[in-house]
C-alpha positions as CSV (number, residue, x, y, z in Angstrom):
1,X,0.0,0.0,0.0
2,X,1.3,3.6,-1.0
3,X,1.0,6.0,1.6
4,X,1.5,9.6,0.7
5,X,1.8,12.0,3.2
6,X,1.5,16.1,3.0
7,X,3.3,18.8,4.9
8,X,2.5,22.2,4.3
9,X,6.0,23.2,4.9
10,X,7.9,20.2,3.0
11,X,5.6,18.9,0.0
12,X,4.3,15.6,-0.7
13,X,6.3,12.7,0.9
14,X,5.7,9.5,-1.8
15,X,6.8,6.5,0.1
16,X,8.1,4.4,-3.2
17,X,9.3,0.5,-3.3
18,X,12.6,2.3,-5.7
19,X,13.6,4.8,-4.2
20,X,11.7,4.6,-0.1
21,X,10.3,8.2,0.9
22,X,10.6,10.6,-1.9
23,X,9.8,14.0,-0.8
24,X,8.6,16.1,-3.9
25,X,6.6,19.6,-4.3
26,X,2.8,19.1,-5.3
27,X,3.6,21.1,-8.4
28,X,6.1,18.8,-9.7
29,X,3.4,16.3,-10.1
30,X,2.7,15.2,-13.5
31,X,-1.0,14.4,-14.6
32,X,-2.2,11.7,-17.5
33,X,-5.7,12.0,-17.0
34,X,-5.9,8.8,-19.5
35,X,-2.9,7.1,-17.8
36,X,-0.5,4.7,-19.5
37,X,-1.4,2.1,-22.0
38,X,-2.0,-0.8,-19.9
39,X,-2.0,0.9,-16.7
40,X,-4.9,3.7,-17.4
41,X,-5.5,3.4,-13.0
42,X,-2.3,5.3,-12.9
43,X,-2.7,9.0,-13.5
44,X,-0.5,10.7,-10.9
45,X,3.5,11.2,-11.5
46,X,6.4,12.5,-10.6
47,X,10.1,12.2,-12.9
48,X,13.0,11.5,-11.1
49,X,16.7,11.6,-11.9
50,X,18.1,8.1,-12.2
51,X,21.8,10.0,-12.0
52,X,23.0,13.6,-12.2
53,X,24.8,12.7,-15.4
54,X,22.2,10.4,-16.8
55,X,19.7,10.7,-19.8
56,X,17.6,8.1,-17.9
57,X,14.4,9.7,-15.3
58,X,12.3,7.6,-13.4
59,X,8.6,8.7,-14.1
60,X,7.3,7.3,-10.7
61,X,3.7,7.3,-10.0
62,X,2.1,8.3,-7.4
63,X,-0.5,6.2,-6.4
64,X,1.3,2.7,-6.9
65,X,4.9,2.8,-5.4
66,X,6.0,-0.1,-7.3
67,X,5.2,1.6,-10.6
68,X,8.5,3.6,-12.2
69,X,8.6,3.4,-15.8
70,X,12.4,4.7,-17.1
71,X,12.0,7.4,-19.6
72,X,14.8,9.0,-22.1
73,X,14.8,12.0,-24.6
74,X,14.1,10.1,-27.6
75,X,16.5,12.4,-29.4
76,X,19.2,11.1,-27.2
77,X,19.7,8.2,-29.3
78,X,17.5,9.0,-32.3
79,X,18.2,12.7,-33.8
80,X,15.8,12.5,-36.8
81,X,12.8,11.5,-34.3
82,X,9.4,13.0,-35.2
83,X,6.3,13.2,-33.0
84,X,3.2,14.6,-35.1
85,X,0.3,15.0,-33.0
86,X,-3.4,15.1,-33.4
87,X,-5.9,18.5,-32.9
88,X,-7.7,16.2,-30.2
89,X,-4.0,15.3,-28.5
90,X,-3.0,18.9,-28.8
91,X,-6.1,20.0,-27.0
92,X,-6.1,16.9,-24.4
93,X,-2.5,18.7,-23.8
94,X,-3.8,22.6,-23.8
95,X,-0.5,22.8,-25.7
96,X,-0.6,26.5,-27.3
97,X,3.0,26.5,-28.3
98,X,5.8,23.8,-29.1
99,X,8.2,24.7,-27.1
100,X,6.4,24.1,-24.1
101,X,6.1,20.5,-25.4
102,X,8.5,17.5,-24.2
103,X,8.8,14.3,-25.2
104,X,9.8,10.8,-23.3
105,X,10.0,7.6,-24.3
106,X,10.1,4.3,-22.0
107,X,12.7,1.9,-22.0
108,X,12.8,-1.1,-21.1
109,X,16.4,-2.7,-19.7
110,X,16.8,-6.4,-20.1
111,X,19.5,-8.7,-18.1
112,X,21.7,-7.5,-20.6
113,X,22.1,-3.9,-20.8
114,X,23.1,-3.8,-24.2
115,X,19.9,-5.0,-25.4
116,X,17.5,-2.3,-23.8
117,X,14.8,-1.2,-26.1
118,X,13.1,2.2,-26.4
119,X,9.0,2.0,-27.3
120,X,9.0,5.0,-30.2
121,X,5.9,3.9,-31.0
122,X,3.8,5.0,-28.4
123,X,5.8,8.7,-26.8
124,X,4.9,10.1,-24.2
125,X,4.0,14.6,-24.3
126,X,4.4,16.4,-22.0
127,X,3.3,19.8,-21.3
128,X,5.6,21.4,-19.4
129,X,3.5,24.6,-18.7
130,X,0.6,22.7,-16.9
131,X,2.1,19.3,-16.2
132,X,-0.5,17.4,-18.1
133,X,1.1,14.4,-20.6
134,X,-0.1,11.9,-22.7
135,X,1.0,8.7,-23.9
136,X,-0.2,8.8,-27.8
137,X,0.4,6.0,-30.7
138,X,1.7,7.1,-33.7
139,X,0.5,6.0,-36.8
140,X,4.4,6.3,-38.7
141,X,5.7,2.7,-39.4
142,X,8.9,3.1,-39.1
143,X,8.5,3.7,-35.4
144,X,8.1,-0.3,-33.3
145,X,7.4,-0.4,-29.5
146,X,11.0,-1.8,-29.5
147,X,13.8,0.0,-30.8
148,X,17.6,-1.2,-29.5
149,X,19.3,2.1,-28.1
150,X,22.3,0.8,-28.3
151,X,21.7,0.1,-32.0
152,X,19.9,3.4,-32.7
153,X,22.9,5.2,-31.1
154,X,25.7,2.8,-33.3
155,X,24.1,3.9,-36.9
156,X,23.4,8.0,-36.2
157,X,27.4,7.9,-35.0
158,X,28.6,6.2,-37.8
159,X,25.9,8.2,-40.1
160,X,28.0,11.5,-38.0
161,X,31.3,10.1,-38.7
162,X,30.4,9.5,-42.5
163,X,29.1,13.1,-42.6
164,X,32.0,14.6,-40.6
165,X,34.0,12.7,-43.4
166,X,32.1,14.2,-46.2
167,X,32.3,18.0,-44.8
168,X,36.2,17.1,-44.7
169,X,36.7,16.1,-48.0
170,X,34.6,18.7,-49.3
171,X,36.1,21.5,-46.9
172,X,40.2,19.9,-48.3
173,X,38.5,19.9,-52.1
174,X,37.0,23.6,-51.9
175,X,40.7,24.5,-50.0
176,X,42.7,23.0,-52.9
177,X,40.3,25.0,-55.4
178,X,41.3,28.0,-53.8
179,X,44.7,27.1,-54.1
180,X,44.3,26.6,-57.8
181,X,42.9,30.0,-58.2
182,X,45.1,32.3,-56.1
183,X,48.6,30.3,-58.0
184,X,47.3,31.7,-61.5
């Protein structure tokens, strides 16, 4: 049983099975009035650091203390990432401008670390202005509930490295042309 307690003076203290007696304001709370897919009882959150120096947050909820769900910046691991959004998704949201948008994904981390998997399918938004998210479905196909990060992260390196190498060559072929010109 989760038993949250309030002090006027200190916040909300969230006892958790993770992380024992979290003490967090009431305005860091995060609502999903729909929930999560396959957990729509759980509305109430809160994101925690999983390390200072970590891409990883804990989106804890409130209501269940052994429900954390690991979350990462898509665009961590995926630069070209695209979330398109209904009207109705926009509204649930009371989104007005972009910017105040943010968006999660949950990972999942096997025995083997190497192997964790990020659901790009299904993102969650957040509004950051009012605290309300939502976990929508896209309908793009080249987004799977289960993309390897490690993976992800591999082919947009080696896609930087072949473009770094590119820029290089190009940079050494314009330099050489200049070369060319100033000599005549």
């Amino acid at each position: 049983m989760n038993v949250i307690l309030f002090n006027r003076e200190a916040g909300l203290k969230i006892n958790t099975s993770r992380f024992g007696e979290v003490e967090v304001n009431e305005s860091d709370m995060i609502s999903l009035p729909e929930g999560l897919i396959g957990f729509p009882e759980l509305n109430q959150f809160i994101l925690l650091d999983h390390d200072n120096d970590s891409p990883f947050k804990w989106l804890q909820s409130v209501s269940d203390p052994a429900m954390a769900f690991i979350v990462i910046s898509p665009l961590s691991f995926r630069p070209d990432y695209m979330v398109e959004v209904t009207e109705e998704e926009v509204s649930a949201l009371k989104l007005s401008n972009p910017n105040e948008a943010v968006i999660s994904v949950i990972v999942t981390i096997p025995m083997d670390p190497k192997k964790m998997s990020a659901n790009l399918k299904a993102p969650l938004v957040f509004n950051l202005s009012n605290r309300l998210g939502k976990q929508v479905v896209l309908k793009d196909p080249q987004y799977q509930t289960k993309h390897f990060i490690m993976e992800e992260m591999k082919r947009y390196s080696q896609r930087d490295t072949q473009n770094d190498l590119k820029k290089a060559i190009q940079q050494q072929i314009a330099n050489k042309m200049d070369n060319e010109t100033v000599n005549k």
